[in-house]
C-alpha positions in Angstrom: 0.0 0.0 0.0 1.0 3.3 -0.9 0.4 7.0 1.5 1.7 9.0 -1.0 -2.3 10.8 -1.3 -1.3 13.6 0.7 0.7 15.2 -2.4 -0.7 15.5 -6.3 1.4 14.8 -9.2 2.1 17.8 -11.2 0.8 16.3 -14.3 -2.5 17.6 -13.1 -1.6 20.8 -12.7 0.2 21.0 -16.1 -3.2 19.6 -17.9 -5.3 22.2 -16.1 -2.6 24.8 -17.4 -2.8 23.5 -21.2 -6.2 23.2 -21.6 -6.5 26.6 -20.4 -3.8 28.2 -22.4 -5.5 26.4 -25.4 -8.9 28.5 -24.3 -6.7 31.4 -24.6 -6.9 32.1 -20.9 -3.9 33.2 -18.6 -1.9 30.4 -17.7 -0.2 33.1 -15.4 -3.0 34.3 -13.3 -4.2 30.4 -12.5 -1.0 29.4 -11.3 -0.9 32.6 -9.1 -3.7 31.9 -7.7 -3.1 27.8 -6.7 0.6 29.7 -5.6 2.1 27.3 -8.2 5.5 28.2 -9.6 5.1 27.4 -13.5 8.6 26.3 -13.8 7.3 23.2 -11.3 5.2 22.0 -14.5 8.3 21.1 -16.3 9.4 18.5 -14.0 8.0 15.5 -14.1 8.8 14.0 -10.6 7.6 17.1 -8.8 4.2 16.8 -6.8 2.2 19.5 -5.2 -0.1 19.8 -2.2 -3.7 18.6 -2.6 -5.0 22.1 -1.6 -2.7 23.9 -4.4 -4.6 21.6 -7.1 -7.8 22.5 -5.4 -6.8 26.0 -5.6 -5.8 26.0 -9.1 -9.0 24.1 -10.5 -11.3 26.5 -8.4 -9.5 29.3 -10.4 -9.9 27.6 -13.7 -13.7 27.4 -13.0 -13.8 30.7 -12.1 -11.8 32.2 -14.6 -13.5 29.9 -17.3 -16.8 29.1 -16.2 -16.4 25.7 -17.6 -16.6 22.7 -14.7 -14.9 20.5 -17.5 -12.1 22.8 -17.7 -11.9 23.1 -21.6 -11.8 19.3 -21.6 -14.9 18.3 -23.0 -15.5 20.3 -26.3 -18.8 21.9 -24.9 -18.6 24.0 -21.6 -20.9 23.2 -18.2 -21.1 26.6 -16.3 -20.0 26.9 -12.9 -22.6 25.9 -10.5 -24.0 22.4 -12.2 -22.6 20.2 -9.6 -23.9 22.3 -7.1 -27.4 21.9 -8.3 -27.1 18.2 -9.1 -25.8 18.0 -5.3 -28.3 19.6 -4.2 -30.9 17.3 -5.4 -28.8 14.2 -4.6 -28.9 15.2 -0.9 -31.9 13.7 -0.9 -32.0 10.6 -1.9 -32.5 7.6 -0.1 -29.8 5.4 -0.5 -26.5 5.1 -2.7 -28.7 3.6 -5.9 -30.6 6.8 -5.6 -28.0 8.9 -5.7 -25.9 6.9 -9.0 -28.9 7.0 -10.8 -29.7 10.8 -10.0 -26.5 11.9 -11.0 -26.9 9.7 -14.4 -30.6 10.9 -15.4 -28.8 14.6 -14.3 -25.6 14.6 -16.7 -27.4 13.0 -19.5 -30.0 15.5 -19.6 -28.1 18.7 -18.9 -25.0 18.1 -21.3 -23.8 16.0 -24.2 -20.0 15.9 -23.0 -20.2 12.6 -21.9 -22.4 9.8 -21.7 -23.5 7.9 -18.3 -24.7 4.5 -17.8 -25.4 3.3 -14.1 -26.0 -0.6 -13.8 -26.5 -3.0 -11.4 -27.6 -6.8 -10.6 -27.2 -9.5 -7.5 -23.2 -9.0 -7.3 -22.0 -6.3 -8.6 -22.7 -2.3 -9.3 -21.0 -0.5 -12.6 -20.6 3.5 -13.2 -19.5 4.1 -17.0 -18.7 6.9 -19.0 -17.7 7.9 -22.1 -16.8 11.1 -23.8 -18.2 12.7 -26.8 -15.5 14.5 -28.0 -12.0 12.5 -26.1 -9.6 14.8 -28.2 -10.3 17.3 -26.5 -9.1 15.4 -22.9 -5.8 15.0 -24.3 -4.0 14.5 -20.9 -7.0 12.4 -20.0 -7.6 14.6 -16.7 -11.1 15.0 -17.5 -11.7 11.3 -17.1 -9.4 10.7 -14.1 -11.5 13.3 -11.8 -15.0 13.0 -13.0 -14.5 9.1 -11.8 -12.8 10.3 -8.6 -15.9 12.5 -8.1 -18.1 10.0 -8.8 -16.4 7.7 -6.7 -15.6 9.9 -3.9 -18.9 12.3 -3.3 -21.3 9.2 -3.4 -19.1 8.1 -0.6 -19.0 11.5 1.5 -23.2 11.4 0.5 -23.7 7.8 2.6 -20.6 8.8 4.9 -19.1 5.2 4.1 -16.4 4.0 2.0 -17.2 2.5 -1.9 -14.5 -0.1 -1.9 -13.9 -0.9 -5.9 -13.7 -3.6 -7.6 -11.8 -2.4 -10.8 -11.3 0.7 -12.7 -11.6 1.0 -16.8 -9.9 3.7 -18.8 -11.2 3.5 -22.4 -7.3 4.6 -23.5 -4.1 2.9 -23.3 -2.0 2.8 -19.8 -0.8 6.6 -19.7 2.4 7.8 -18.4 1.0 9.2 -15.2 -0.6 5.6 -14.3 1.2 5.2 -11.4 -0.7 7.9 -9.9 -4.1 5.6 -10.6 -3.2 3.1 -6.9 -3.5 6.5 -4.7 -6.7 7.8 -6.6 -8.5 3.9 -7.0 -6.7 1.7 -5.0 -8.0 -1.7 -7.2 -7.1 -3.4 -10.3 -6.9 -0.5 -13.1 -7.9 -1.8 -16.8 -6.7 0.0 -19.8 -7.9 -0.3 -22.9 -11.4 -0.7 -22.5 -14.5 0.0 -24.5 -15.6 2.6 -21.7 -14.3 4.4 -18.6 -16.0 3.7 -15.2 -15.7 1.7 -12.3 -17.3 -1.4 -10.9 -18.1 -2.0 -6.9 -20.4 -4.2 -4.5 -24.2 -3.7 -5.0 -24.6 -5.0 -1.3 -23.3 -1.2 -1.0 -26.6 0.4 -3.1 -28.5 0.2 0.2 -26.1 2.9 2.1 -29.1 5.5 3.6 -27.8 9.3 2.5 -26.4 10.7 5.6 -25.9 14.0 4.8 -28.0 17.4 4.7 -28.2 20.5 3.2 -26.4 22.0 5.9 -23.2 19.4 5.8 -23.6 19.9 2.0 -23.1 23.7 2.2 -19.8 23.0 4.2 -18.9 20.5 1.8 -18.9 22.3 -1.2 -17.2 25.3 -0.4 -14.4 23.2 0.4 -14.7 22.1 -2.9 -12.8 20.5 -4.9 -10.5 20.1 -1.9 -12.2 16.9 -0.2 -11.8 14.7 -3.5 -8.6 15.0 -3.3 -7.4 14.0 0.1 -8.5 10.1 0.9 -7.4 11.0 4.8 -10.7 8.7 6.0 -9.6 6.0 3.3 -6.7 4.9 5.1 -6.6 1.5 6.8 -7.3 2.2 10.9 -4.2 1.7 12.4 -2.2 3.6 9.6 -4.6 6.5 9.7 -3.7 6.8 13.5 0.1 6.7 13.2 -0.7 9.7 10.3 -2.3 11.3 12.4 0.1 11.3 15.7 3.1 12.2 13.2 1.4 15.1 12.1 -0.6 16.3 14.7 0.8 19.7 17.4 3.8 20.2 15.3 5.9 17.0 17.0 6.8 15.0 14.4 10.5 14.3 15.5 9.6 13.8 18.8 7.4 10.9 18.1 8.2 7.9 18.1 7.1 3.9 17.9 6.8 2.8 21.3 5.3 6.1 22.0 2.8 6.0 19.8 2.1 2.5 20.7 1.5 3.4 24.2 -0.8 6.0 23.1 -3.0 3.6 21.5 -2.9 1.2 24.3 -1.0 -1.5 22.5 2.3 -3.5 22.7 4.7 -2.1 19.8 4.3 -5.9 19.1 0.5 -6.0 18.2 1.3 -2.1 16.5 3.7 -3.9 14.4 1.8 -7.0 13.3 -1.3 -4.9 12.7 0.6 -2.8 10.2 1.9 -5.5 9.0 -1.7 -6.8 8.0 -2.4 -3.5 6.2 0.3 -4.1 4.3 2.4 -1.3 5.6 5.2 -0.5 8.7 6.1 2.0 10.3 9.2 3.4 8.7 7.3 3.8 5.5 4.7 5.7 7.0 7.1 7.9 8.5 9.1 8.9 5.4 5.6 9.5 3.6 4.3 12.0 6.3 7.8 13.5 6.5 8.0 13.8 2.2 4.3 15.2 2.7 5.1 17.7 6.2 7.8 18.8 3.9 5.9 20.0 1.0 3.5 21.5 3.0 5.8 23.5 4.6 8.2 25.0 2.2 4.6 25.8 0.0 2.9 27.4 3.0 5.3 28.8 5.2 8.2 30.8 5.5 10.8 28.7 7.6 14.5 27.9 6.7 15.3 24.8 5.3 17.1 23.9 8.5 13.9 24.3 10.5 12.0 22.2 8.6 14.8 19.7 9.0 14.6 19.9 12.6 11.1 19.9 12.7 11.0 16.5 10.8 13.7 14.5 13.2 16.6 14.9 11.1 20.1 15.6 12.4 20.9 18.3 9.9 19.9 20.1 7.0 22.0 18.3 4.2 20.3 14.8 5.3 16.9 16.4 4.4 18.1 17.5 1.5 18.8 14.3 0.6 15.9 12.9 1.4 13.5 15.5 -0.3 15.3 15.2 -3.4 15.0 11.8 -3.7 11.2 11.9 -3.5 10.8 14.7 -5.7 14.2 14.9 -7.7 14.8 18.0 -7.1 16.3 19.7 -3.2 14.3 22.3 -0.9 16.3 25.1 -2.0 15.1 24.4 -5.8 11.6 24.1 -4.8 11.3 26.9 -2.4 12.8 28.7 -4.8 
């Protein structure tokens, strides 16, 4: 298993940035906004923070008033998904709400086509575009499934665990990025786009209101992209101890052990179980604290050294530049 869903890839961004530069918009002004340095885009290895990508595809809508960023070949105005959300928080179950949000997008656009099925085992969401050349990065289909995946989910407050994921186009460059966004068998190749889970799942009541839907969508797109409730239980408490009140050097195994009430011998074999340990956990949240702090905050690079348990700057250096390929000082800069 990988933790590696607290940063984006920057193919993302760079998609967002083309197919706005193709709409003749300024490439300059989005990336000011999501306070993304453009030179970032020509590096392949670099990632950024989930909130930067949220930032920069809020601007894009804005800017553009096109939900489908300039992906699609037709435009849907800012504000769709909001009324189609607003209708699916009231639907009974999770079949209600896949079947709303077909019958909505089939009537109100002819980007792409949705097909919702189901029988005794097993529950398919497909899709397929109209007009694919205009999605040359294929970013449009990578996070209309993650939506449709991820705000049924938030809907039922319950995770969808898939089955498989189908990409009508060959495996892409960026497909590693597919195990953080659908951890399940990927597919490439296929006749449509979509995803397959459970149908004992369609039965998940709605759990959410108009008032938890208010919340939830200004903070969108931000909540599709962090899977922070997805992670396995024991892994999503370690996160959350290495993270939490700024101590993330002074934590360590048999302390967070103890805080959990267990012997670092049942820790250890319950990581082991999802798949995980400890050390790999650690160097994710550190590669991740990291990021976040030399794009939010203004701290020297040997603070942020200290402030993630290593002895000195140079061994951070190091270290960051192995996960991203390039060193602090470059991406500060």
């Amino acid at each position: 298993m990988s933790f590696e869903n607290q940063t984006v890839s920057v193919h993302y961004a760079r998609a967002v940035a083309d197919a706005a530069r193709s709409g003749g918009y300024s490439v300059e002004a989005l990336m000011r906004a999501a306070a993304i340095n453009e030179n970032l885009l020509e590096s392949d290895d670099m990632r950024i923070t989930p909130e930067q990508l949220a930032y920069l595809m809020r601007a894009a809508w804005q800017l553009e008033d096109d939900e489908f960023l300039g992906m699609a070949g037709v435009k849907s105005r800012h504000g769709v998904f909001t009324l189609m959300a607003k209708q699916a928080v009231h639907c009974k179950n999770l079949r209600g709400v896949y079947r709303h949000l077909s019958r909505f997008y089939n009537l109100c656009t002819t980007a792409f086509e949705l097909n919702f099925s189901y029988d005794d085992r097993q529950a398919r969401l497909s899709m397929k575009l109209s007009q694919p050349e205009y999605d040359k990065h294929h970013m449009l289909i990578d996070f209309l499934l993650l939506l449709w995946h991820r705000f049924p989910a938030w809907l039922v407050g319950n995770r969808i665990p898939l089955e498989g994921v189908y990409f009508d186009f060959p495996k892409p460059p960026h497909a590693a990025e597919y195990r953080l966004l659908f951890p399940c068998p990927a597919h490439y190749d296929q006749e449509v786009s979509g995803f397959t889970f459970s149908s004992e799942l369609l039965t998940l009541p709605v759990v959410q209101t108009q008032e938890t839907l208010k919340a939830h969508l200004r903070r969108a797109p931000l909540d599709w992209f962090k899977r922070q409730n997805f992670y396995p239980t024991y892994t999503r408490k370690i996160l959350d101890a290495l993270t939490s009140d700024e101590r993330f050097e002074n934590w360590q195994f048999e302390e967070i052990a103890a805080s959990m009430a267990m012997t670092t011998r049942t820790l250890r074999r319950k990581l082991t179980e999802e798949k995980t340990s400890f050390q790999e956990i650690k160097n994710i949240a550190r590669r991740d604290t990291a990021i976040h702090l030399l794009s939010q905050k203004n701290l020297p690079i040997a603070s942020i050294a200290h402030q993630l348990g290593y002895s000195d700057a140079p061994s951070f250096s190091r270290a960051f530049k192995e996960w991203t390929g390039v060193t602090p000082k470059s991406y500060k800069r």
